[in-house]
N, C-alpha and C positions, 0 to 999 in steps of 0.2 A: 381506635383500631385502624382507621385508616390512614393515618400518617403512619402508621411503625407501617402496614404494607408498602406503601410508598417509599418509605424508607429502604424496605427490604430489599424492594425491586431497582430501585435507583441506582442508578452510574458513581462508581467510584470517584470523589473528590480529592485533586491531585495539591492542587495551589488557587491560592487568590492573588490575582495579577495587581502588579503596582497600577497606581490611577492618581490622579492629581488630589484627591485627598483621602488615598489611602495607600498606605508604607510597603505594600504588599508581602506574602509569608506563604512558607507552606500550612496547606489543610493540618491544623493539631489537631489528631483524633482520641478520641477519649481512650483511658485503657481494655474498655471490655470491647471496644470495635475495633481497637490496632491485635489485638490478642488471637481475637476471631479472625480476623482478616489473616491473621500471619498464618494460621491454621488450615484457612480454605485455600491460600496459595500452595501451602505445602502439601494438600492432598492436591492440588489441581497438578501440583509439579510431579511428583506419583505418577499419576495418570499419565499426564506427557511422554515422561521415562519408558511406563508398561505398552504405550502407542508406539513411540517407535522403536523399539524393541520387542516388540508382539511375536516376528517368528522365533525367534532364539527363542522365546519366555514358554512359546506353544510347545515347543521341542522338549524343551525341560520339564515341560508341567506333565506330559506323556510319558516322557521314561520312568518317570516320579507316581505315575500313577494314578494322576487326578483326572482323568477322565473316565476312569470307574465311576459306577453308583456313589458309592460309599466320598472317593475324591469331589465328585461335583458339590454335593451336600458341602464339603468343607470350603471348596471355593465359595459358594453361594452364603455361607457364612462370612467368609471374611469380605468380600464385596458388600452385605447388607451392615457389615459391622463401619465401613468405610463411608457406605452412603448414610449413613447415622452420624456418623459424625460431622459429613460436609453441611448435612442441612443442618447440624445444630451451631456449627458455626456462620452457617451464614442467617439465622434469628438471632443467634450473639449479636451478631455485627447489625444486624436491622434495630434492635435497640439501644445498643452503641450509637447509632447515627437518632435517632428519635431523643436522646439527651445532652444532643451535641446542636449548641444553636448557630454556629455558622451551619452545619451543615443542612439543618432546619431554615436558614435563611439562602441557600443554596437553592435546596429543592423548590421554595417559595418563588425563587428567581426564573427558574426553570418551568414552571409550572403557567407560568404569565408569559413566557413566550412560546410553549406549546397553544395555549391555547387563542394567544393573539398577538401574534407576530407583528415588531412592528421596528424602528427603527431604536425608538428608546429602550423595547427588550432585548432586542437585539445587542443593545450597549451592555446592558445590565449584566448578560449569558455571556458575553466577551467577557468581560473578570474574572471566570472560571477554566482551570484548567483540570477536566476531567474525562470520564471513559468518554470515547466518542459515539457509543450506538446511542448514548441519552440525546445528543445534538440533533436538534430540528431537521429534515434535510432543506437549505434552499433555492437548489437550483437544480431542476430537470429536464427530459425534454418537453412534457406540458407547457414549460416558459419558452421551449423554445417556435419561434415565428416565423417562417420558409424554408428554416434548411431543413424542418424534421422529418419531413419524405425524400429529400436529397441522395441520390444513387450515394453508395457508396464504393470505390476502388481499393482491389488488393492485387495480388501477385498471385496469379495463378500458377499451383503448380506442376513440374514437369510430367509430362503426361508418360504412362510407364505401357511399356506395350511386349510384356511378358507374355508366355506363352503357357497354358494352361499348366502345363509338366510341370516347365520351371516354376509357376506359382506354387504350386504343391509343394514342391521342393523347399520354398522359401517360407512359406508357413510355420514353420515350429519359430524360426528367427523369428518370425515377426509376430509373434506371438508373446515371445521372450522379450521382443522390444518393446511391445505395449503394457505389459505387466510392468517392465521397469521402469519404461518410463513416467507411468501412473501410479507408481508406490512410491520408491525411493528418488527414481531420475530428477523430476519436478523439483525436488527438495533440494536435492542439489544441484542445480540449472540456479536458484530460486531461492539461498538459504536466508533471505530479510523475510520471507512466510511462514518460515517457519517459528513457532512458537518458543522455544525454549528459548533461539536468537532473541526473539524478541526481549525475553523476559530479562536476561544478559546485559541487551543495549539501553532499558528500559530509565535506565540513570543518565542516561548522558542524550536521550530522547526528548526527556520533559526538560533537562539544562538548556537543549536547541530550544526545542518552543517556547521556553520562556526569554531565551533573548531576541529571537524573531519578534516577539509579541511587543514584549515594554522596550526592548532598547532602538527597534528599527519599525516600530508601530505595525506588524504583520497582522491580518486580518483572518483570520478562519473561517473555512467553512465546506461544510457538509453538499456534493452535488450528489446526484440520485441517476445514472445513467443506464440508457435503455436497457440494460440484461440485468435491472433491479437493483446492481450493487451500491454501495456507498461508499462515493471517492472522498478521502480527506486533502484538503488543499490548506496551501496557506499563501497569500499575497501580501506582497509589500509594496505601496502604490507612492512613486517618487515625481509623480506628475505634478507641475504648478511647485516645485519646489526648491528654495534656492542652495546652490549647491551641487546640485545634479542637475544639468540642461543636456543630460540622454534619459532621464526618467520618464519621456514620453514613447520609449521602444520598452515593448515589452518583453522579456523573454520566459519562456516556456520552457522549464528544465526538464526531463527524464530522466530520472536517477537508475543506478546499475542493480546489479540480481543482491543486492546486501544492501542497498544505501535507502536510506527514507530522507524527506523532504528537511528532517532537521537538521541532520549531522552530515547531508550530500553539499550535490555539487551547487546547491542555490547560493552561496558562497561566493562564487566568482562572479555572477553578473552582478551580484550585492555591491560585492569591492570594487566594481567598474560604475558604479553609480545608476543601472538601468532599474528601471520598475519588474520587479519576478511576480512570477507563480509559478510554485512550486507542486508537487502532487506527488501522492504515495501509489505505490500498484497496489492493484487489488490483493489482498491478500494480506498486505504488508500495516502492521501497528491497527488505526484507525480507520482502513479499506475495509471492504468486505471480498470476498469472492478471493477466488484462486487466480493466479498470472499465467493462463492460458490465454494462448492468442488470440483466441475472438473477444475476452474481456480485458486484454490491454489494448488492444482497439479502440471498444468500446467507451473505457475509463479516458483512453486520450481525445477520443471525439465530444464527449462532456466536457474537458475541460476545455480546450478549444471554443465551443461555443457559448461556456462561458463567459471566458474571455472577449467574445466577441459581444454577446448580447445583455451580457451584465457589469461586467467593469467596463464596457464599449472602446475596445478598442480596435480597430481598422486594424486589416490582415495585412497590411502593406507595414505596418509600425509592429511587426510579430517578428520577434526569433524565436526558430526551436533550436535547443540545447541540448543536448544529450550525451552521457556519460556513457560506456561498456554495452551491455545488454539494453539500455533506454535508445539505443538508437533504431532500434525494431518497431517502437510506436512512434520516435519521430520522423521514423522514414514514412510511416501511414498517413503522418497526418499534414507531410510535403505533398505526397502523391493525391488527398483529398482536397487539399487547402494549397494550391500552386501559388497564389498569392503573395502568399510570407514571405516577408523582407529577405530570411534567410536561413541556413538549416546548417549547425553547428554538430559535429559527431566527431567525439574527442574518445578515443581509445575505443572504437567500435570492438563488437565481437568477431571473432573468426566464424569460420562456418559452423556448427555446431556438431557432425560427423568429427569434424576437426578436435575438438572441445571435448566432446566423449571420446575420442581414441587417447587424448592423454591421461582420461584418469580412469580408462578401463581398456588396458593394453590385453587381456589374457581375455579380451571377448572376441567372436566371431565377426568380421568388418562387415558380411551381410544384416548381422544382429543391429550393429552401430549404425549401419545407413537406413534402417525403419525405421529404429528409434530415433534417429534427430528428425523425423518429420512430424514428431509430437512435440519440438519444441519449439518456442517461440520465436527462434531467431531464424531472418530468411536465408534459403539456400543461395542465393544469389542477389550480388546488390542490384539497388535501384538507381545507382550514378546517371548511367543513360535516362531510364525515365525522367527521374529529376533535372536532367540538364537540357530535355526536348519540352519541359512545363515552366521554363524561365525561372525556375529555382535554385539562388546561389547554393553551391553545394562545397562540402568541406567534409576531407577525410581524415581520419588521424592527426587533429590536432594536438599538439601536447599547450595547454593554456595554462601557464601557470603563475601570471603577474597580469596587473591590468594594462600595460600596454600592448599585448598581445593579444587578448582578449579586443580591445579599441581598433588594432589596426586588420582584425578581421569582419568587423560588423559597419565598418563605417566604407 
């Protein structure tokens, strides 16, 4: 009985990675686990649909009548009729995995580095490509040693010196602009968090990971930063190796408001031969947490001291990278980290008032200037800052061969 819980509870098994004596394949799941599983995606995908689409669906289910007595009753039937069936699929699929002995030699592998973490489990749990909340976290700031009280610097914003009247006045906008921007806005500021994307890219996700992993030996791993969430990273460490003599600069990518660490811009410093780390926003595939500006902060200052206190590399041997909307954590983490060799921002965002007036022309421009201060991108660059903190700085690159890329970091 306790291996089928375990089973139950455990992280979806995606692939087992090639390894010098083994051919590597995808997870073959048995029939009554692939059956259940296609089952509990397809209510999970339901649910998605009826989430965002809630208010159309609220509007329709009131003129239809089910907010009566008599309608709720029926709602509350077919909801218990649905959660009937998700949990019966997923004890299908928890016995499905209890007859399946890779997967049983998975969890066994998993289970040995939960509870004793060590370098050879650590090898073991690398051959697996599966959900990430089952992955160990192993790097925090508990590891980390002098910077974890370190002030930290942002951009303070423009101080507004309204007049009581006028606030009142401005209040319904800005009312409307927080509502949107916390329902629908985010999402689309943001569309790699949201789930159905995800579910869409989710093929050509695990393709990326799996050639980061076996064909350019990419390393994963789970950090845990200060506001709890869990960053998914992935490195590719070209140091001491012949072939690449820039594999001791490492660079630090930020990918855009759609891109993840597999199918982004890590790609380009790969093809230049430098050492990367790559990293997801929170929110995004194997993150946790929402890409709000105090946790993309947060997520880029973990990896940073990662980079610094775990793979050990000297903030002088750092680039940051950043694509679109990633240049908003790596302008943070220039203005924290003056240090770094140098601060790459290839197709930055525009202001993000900017950005909302093109895909919602028929709103009020007072509505659109509250709501861009709920999003993550700053109202004003940090060029000056950056250029009084001895950090090379670079706007609107277009990078698109490795000489280009060479003749800016050197």
């Amino acid at each position: 009985m306790s291996a089928f819980f375990k089973c139950l509870l455990g992280p979806k098994l995606f692939r087992i990675y090639k390894t010098p004596t083994n051919a590597g394949c995808v997870y073959q799941a048995n029939a009554i686990e692939r059956n259940a599983d296609n089952l509990a995606k397809w209510l999970k995908f339901v649910y998605s649909i009826s989430y965002y689409t809630s208010p159309v669906l609220m509007i329709m289910l009131y003129r239809r009548g089910y907010f009566s007595k008599d309608g709720l009753r029926t709602l509350g039937q077919v909801f218990g009729a649905l959660l009937i069936f998700y949990m019966g699929a997923i004890s299908l699929r928890g016995l499905g995995r209890v007859t399946n002995s890779q997967y049983k030699q998975f969890l066994h592998h998993l289970e040995l580095a939960k509870t004793n973490w060590s370098p050879t489990t650590r090898k073991l749990l690398a051959g697996y490509d599966f959900e990430f909340f089952g992955w160990p976290s192993e790097f925090g700031w508990k590891n980390v040693e002098g910077d974890g009280s370190k002030p930290r610097s942002y951009v303070e914003a423009a101080k507004r010196t309204d007049r009581i009247t006028s606030s009142l006045v401005k209040l319904p906008s800005q009312l409307l602009g927080y509502l949107a921007m916390h329902s629908f806005g985010r999402r689309l500021i943001y569309p790699g968090a949201v789930s159905l994307l995800q579910a869409v890219m989710a093929p050509a996700l695990d393709q990326g990971r799996t050639k980061l992993v076996e064909e350019l030996g990419g390393r994963r791993a789970k950090l845990k930063c200060r506001r709890g969430n869990d960053i998914d990273t992935m490195f590719v460490d070209r140091r001491n190796q012949e072939g690449f003599p820039d594999g001791d600069t490492l660079v630090i990518t930020c990918e855009g408001n759609a891109g993840f660490y597999e199918v982004g811009c890590m790609v380009t410093p790969l093809d230049s031969g430098y050492s990367v780390l790559g990293w997801n926003h929170p929110g995004f595939w194997g993150s946790t947490g929402e890409p709000t500006p105090e946790q993309e902060t947060s997520a880029a200052d973990i990896v940073m001291q990662y980079a610094l206190h775990r793979l050990n590399f000297k903030p002088e041997s750092i680039v940051i990278f950043a694509w679109s909307i990633g240049g908003f954590p790596a302008s943070w983490l220039a203005m924290n980290y003056p240090d770094v060799k140098a601060l790459v921002r290839d197709r930055r965002e525009y202001e993000s008032a900017v950005l909302l007036c093109s895909g919602f022309c028929f709103v009020e421009p007072a509505t659109l200037d509250f709501t861009s201060r709920f999003c993550s991108v700053p109202h004003q660059s940090n060029k000056d800052w950056l250029s009084n903190h001895r950090v090379e700085y670079y706007q609107q690159l277009k990078i698109s061969h490795r000489g280009t890329l060479l003749a800016v970091l050197i």
